[in-house]
C-alpha positions as CSV (number, residue, x, y, z in Angstrom):
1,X,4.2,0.0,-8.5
2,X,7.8,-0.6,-8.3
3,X,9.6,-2.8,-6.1
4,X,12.0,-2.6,-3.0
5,X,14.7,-1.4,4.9
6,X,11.7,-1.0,6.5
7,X,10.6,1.9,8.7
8,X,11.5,1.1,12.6
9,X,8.4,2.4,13.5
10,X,6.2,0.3,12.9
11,X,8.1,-3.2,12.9
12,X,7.3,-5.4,9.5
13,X,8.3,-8.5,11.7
14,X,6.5,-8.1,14.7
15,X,2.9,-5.9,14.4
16,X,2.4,-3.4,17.3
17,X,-1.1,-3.1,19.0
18,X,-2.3,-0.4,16.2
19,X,-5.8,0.6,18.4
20,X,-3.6,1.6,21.5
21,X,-0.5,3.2,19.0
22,X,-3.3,5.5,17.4
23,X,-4.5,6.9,20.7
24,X,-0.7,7.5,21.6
25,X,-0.2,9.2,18.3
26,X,-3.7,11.0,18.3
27,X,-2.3,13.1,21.5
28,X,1.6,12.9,20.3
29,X,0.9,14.6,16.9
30,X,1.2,17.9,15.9
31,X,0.0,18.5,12.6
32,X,-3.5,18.9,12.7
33,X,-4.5,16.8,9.8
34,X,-2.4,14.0,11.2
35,X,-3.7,14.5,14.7
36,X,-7.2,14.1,12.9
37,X,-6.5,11.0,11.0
38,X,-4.8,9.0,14.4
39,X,-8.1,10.0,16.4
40,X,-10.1,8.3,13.7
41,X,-8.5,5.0,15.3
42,X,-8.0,1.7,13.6
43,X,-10.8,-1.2,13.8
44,X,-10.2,-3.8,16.6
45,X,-7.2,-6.6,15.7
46,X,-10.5,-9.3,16.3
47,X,-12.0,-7.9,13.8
48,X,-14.0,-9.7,11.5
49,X,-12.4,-9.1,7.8
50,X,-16.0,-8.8,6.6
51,X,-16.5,-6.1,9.1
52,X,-13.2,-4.3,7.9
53,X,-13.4,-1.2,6.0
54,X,-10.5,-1.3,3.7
55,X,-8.7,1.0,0.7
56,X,-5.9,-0.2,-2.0
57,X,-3.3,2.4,-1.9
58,X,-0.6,2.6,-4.5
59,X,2.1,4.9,-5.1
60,X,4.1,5.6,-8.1
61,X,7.9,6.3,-7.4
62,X,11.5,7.5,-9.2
63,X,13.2,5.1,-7.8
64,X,13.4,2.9,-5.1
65,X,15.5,4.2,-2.5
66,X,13.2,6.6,-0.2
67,X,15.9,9.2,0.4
68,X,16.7,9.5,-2.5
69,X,13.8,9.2,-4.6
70,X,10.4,10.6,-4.5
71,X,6.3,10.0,-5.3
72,X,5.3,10.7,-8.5
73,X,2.1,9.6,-8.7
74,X,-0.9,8.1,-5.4
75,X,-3.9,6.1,-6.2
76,X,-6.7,4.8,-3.5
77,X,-9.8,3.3,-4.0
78,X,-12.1,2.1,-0.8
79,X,-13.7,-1.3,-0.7
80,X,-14.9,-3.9,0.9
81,X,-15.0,-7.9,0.4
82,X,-18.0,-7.2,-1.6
83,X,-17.4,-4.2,-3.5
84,X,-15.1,-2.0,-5.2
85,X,-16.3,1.6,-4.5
86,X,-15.3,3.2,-8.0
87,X,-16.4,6.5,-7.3
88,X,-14.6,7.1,-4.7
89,X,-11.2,6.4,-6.3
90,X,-8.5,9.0,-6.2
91,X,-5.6,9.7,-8.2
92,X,-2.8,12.4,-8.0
93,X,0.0,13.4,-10.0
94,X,2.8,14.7,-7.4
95,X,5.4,17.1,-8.8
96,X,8.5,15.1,-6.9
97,X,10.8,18.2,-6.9
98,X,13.4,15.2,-7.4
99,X,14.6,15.1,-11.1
100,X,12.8,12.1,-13.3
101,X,14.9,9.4,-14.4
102,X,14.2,8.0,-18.1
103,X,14.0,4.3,-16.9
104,X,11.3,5.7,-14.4
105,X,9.4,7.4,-16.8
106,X,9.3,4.3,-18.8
107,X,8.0,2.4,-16.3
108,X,4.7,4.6,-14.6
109,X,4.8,6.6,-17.9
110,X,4.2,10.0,-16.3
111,X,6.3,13.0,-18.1
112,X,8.3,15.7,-17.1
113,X,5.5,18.5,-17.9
114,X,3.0,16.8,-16.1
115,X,4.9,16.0,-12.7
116,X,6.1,20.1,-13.5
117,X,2.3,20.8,-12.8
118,X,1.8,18.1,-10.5
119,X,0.6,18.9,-6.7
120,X,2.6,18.8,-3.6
121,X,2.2,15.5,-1.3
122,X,1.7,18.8,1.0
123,X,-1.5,19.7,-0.8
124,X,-3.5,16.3,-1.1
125,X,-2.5,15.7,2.0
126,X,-6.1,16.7,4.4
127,X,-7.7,14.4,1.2
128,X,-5.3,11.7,1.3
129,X,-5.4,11.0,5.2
130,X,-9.7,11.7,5.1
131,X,-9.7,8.9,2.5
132,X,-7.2,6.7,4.7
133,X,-9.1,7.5,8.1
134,X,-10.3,4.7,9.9
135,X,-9.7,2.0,6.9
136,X,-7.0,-0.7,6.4
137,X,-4.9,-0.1,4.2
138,X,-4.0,-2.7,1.4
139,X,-0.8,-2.2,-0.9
140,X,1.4,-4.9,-3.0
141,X,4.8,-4.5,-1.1
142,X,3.7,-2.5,2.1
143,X,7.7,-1.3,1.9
144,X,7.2,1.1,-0.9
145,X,3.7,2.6,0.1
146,X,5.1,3.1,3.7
147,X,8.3,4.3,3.7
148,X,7.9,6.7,0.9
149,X,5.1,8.5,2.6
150,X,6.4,8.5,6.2
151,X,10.1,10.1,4.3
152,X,8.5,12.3,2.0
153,X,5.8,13.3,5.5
154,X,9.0,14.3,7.2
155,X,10.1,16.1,4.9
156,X,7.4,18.3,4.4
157,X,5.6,18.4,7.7
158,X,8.2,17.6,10.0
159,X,5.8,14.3,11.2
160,X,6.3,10.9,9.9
161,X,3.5,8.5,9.2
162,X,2.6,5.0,10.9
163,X,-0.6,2.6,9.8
164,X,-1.6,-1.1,10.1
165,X,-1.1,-2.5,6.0
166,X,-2.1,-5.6,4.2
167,X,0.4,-6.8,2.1
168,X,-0.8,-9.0,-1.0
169,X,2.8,-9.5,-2.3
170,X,3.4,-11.2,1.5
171,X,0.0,-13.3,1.1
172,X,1.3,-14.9,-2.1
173,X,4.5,-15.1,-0.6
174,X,3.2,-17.1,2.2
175,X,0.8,-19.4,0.3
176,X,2.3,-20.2,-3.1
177,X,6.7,-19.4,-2.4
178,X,6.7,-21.1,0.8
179,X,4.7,-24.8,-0.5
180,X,6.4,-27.3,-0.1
181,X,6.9,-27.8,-3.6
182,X,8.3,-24.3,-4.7
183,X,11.0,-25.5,-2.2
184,X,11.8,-28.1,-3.7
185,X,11.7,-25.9,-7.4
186,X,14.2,-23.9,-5.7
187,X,16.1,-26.6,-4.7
188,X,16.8,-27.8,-8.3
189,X,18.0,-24.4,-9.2
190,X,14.6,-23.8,-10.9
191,X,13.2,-19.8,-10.7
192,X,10.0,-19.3,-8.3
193,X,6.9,-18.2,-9.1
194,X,7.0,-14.3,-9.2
195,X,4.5,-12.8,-7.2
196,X,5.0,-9.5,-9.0
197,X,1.4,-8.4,-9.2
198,X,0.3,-9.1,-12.3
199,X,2.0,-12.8,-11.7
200,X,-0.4,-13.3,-8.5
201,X,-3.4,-12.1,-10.3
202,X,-3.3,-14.5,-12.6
203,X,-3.0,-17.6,-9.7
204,X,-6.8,-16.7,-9.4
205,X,-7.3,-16.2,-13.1
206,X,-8.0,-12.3,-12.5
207,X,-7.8,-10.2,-16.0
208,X,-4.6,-9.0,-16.7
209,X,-4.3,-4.7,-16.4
210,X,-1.9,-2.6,-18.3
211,X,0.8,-2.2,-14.9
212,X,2.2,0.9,-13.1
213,X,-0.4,3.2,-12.7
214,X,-1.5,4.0,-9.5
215,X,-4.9,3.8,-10.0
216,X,-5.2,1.2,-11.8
217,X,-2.4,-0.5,-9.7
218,X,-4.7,-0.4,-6.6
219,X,-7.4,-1.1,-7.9
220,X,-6.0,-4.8,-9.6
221,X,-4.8,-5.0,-5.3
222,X,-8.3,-4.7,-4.3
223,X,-9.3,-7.0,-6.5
224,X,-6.2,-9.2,-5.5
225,X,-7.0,-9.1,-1.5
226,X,-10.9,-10.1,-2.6
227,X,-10.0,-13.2,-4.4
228,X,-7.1,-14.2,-1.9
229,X,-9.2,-13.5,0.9
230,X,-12.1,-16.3,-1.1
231,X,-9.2,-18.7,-2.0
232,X,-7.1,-18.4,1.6
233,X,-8.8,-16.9,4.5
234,X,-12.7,-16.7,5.5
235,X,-14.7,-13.3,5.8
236,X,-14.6,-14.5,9.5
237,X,-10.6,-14.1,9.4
238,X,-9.7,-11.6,12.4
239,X,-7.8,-9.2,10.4
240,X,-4.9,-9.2,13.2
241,X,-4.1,-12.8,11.0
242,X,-3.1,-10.8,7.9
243,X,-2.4,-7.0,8.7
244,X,1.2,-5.7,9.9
């Protein structure tokens, strides 16, 4: 994962009603797969989060400015707030048709030869929204996740692409940056807690995983939401109190 405007569509500040969106979008759309995924719907904002059928989503990037740069690599994984569904993890290597940069590589450690040989967002794409259908979608910094794919989308299919997200970065953001006493650490000059993703695993004394594969990126966020959802929320949260 690295780290980042947001889309207009959806807003990041103010939620829009995602059940009645996805019906507008379900008739709006034009590519089929797209069309598909929108008439899947989106579970009710009352929700109960135990009732919520979720997948971590992570992406892999060259950068991060979205017109710019491109996806290199996706991972998803479904689960629940009881299990991790392992064997239904995905992971792709995208071929970015964007040139590499060595500090990228560096960082999500995928080469040259193997993007060369990589698939087309255009490709996965049937997969990708059949594993997204109907689930929540959890990512660490819903900016890069969404933005990237609705750009590259564009790009390749003419259609953009919207969905509700929970955002673990924003969690830890609102629970631990925002107490009263990291404002008063900031007030003294003194460096906040990161909430980088390895930094908020460890708040809830979650192993530490090697960082910046996509795979193993989401699955460390669904692990993440699990423990932040037992130290924060209650399965009984409505999930309209944490998605955007």
């Amino acid at each position: 994962m690295l780290y980042l405007k947001s889309a207009k569509k959806p807003s990041d500040h103010r939620p829009p009603q995602w059940p009645q969106l996805f019906d507008q979008l379900a008739i709006s759309a034009k590519n089929p797969g797209l069309k598909q995924y929108y008439q899947a719907g989106v579970v009710a904002p009352e929700t109960p989060l135990s009732d919520v059928s979720l997948v971590a989503l992570d992406i892999e990037t060259t950068g991060l400015d979205p017109a710019r740069d491109a996806i290199v690599s996706v991972g998803l994984i479904p689960f629940d707030l009881h299990r991790i569904y392992c064997s239904k993890a995905r992971y792709w290597v995208l071929n970015p048709e964007k040139p590499l940069t060595t500090s990228s590589v560096v960082i999500h450690g995928i080469t040259h030869a193997e993007a060369l040989v990589g698939h087309d967002l255009k490709q996965i794409l049937p997969e990708l929204l059949l594993a997204l259908a109907h689930r929540v979608v959890v990512v660490h910094c819903r900016q890069i996740e969404r933005r990237f794919l609705d750009i590259a989308l564009k790009e390749r299919i003419g259609e953009g692409i919207v969905f509700p997200a929970i955002d673990t970065m924003e969690i830890d953001n609102r629970y631990v940056r925002r107490r009263f006493f990291q404002r008063i650490v900031q007030f003294f000059g003194r460096t906040p807690e990161s909430i980088r993703l390895a930094a908020c695993r460890s708040r809830y004394h979650l192993p530490h995983y090697t960082p910046h594969h996509a795979l193993i990126d989401a699955l460390a966020t669904a692990e993440l939401f699990q423990a932040q959802v037992a130290w924060h929320f209650t399965p009984q949260t409505w999930v309209d109190k944490v998605w955007h």
